[in-house]
ZAMARGU-4260 file (C-alpha; in steps of 0.2 Angstrom, whole numbers, plus 5000, padded with zeros to 4 digits):
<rodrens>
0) 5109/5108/4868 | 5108/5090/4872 | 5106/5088/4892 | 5111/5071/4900 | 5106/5067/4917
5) 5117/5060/4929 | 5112/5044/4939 | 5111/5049/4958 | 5123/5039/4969 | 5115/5029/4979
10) 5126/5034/4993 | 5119/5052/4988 | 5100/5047/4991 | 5104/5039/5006 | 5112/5053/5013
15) 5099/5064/5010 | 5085/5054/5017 | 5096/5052/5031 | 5096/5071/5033 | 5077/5071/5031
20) 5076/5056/5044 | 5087/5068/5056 | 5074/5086/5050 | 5062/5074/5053 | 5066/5069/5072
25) 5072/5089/5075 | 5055/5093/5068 | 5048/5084/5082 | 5058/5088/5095 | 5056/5107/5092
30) 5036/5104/5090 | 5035/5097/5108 | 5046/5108/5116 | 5039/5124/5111 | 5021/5121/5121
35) 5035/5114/5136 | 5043/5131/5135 | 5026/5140/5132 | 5019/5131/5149 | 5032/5134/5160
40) 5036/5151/5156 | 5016/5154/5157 | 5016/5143/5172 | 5030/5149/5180 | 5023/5168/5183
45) 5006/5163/5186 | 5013/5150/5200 | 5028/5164/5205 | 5009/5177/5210 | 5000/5166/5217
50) 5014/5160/5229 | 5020/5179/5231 | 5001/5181/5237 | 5003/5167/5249 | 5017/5173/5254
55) 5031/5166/5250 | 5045/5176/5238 | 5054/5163/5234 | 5044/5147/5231 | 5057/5136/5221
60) 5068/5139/5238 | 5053/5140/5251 | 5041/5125/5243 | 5054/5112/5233 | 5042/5099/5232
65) 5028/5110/5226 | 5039/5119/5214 | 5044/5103/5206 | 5024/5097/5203 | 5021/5113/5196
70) 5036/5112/5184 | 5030/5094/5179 | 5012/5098/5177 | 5013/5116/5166 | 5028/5109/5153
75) 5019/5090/5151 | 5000/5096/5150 | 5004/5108/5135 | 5016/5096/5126 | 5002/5084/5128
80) 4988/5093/5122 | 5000/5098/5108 | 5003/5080/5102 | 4985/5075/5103 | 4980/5089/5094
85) 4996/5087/5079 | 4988/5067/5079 | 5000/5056/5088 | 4996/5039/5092 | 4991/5038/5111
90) 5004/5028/5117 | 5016/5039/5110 | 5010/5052/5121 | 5009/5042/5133 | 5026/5038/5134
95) 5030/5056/5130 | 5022/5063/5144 | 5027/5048/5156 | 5047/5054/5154 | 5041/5072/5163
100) 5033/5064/5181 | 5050/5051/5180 | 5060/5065/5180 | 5050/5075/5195 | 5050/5057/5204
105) 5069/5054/5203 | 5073/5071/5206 | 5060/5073/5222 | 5068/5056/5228 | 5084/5063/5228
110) 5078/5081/5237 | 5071/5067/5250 | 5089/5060/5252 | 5100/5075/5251 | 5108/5070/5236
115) 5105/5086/5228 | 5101/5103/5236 | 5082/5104/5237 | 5082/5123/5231 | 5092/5117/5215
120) 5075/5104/5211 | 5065/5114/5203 | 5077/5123/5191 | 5084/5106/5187 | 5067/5100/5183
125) 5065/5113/5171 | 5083/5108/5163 | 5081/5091/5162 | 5063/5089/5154 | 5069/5092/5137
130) 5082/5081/5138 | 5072/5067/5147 | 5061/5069/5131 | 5073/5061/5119 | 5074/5043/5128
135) 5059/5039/5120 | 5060/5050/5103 | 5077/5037/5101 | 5065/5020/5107 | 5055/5027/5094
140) 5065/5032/5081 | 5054/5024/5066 | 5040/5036/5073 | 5050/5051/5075 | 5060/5051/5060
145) 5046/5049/5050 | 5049/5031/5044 | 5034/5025/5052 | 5023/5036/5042 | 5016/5048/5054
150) 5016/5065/5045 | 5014/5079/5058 | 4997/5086/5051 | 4986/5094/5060 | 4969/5088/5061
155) 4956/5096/5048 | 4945/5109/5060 | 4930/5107/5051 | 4923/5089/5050 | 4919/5085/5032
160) 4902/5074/5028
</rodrens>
């Protein structure tokens, strides 16, 4: 039997590094907010005891301000970490990790105005971050999709000589 390959449309290959482009980016997105769920679920019951010790049952009601700097700190110092350690270049995390602090800022500001119900901050925090993540993901998109090169390997552990 005489088997004849078939030229692969170049419509065909496009499509499917589009599609890897797209697995790419997704890849990433999931990679940095697993260690954002991680800390603020982590981060959320430590910060829930130590207020409930203070004091205070509610502290997203009680302490909005506080509750929205907590937020910010435990989902953007896990997803931080985890970029660094997966090999990022620097200012990739540092724009990263720059989207979480604009978001507490804008949202803090508006608490501060009474544009939005200041029990409603911290909560909205934790729903926005993700989100506010993809601004520069899509700035960045030759990074991201992995156009640019950058792999997502994790860093040998063990330094060879």
């Amino acid at each position: 039997m005489n088997a004849t390959k078939v030229p692969v449309p170049r419509a065909h290959a496009a499509a499917v590094t589009a599609l890897k482009q797209i697995g790419h980016f997704s890849g990433h997105f999931v990679e940095m907010c697993a260690p954002m769920c991680i800390g603020f679920a982590v981060g959320d019951l430590l910060y829930f005891w130590l207020a409930g010790l203070a004091g205070y049952s509610e502290p997203f009601s009680e302490l909005p301000y506080l509750s929205v700097l907590v937020v910010s700190v435990s989902m953007t110092v896990p997803m931080t970490a985890w970029m660094r350690y997966r090999g990022m270049p620097r200012r990739a995390v540092a724009e990263m990790s720059a989207a979480m602090p604009v978001v507490a800022i804008a949202l803090l500001g508006l608490g501060v105005l009474g544009a939005l119900p200041k029990n409603d901050l911290a909560l909205l925090e934790h729903g926005l971050m993700m989100p506010a993540m993809l601004i520069p993901m899509f700035l960045r998109l030759d990074l991201y999709t992995g156009r640019a090169g950058h792999t997502m390997h994790t860093r040998p552990t063990v330094r060879q000589r």
